[in-house]
C-alpha positions in Angstrom: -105.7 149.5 -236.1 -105.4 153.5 -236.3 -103.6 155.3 -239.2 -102.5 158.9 -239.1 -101.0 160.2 -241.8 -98.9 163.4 -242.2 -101.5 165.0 -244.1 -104.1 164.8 -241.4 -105.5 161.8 -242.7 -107.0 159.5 -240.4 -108.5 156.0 -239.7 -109.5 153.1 -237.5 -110.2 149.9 -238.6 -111.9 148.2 -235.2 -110.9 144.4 -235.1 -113.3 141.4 -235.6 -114.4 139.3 -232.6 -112.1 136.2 -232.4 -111.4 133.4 -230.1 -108.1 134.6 -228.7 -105.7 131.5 -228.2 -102.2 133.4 -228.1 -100.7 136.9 -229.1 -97.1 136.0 -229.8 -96.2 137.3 -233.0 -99.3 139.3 -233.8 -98.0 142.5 -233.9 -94.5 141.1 -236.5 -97.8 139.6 -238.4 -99.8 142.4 -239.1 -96.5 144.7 -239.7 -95.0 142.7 -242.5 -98.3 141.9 -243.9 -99.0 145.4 -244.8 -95.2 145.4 -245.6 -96.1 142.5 -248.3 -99.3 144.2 -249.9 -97.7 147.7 -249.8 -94.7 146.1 -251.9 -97.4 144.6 -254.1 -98.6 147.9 -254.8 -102.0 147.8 -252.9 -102.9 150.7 -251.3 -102.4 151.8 -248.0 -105.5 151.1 -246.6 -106.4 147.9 -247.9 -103.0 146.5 -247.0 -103.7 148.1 -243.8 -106.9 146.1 -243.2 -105.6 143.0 -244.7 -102.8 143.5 -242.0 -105.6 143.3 -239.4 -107.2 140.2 -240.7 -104.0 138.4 -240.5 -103.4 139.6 -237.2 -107.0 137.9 -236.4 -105.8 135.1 -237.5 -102.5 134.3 -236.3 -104.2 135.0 -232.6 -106.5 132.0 -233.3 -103.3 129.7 -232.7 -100.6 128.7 -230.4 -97.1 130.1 -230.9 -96.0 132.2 -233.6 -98.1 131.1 -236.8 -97.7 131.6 -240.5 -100.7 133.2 -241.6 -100.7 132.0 -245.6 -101.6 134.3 -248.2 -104.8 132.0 -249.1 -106.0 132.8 -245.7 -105.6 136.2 -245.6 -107.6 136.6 -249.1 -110.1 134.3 -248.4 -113.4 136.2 -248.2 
């Protein structure tokens, strides 16, 4: 993921190697993950990387998956 913020403020967060099985719903993952932690208060760039991770981790199944909040905190 890449962030660029109106101040000039920039970042990429590479992803981590996976096995990908299937990309449907990824992208509506990650986006109301960070949605969820931003609401929660976390900032921007931790909810932006624990977007990422559930993104890693719905790809590692068939169909649109719900990536639980246990997996997404889990080390």
């Amino acid at each position: 993921m890449f962030f660029a913020g109106k101040s000039g403020k920039t970042f990429h967060l590479p992803a981590n190697k996976t096995e990908v099985v299937d990309v449907t719903g990824c992208g509506d993952t990650a986006l109301a993950t960070l949605v969820f932690y931003r609401t929660l208060g976390r900032p921007l760039e931790e909810s932006i990387r624990l977007a990422n991770k559930a993104a890693g981790i719905s790809v590692q199944h068939l169909g649109c998956y719900h990536v639980s909040r246990d997996e997404i905190e889990s080390s």
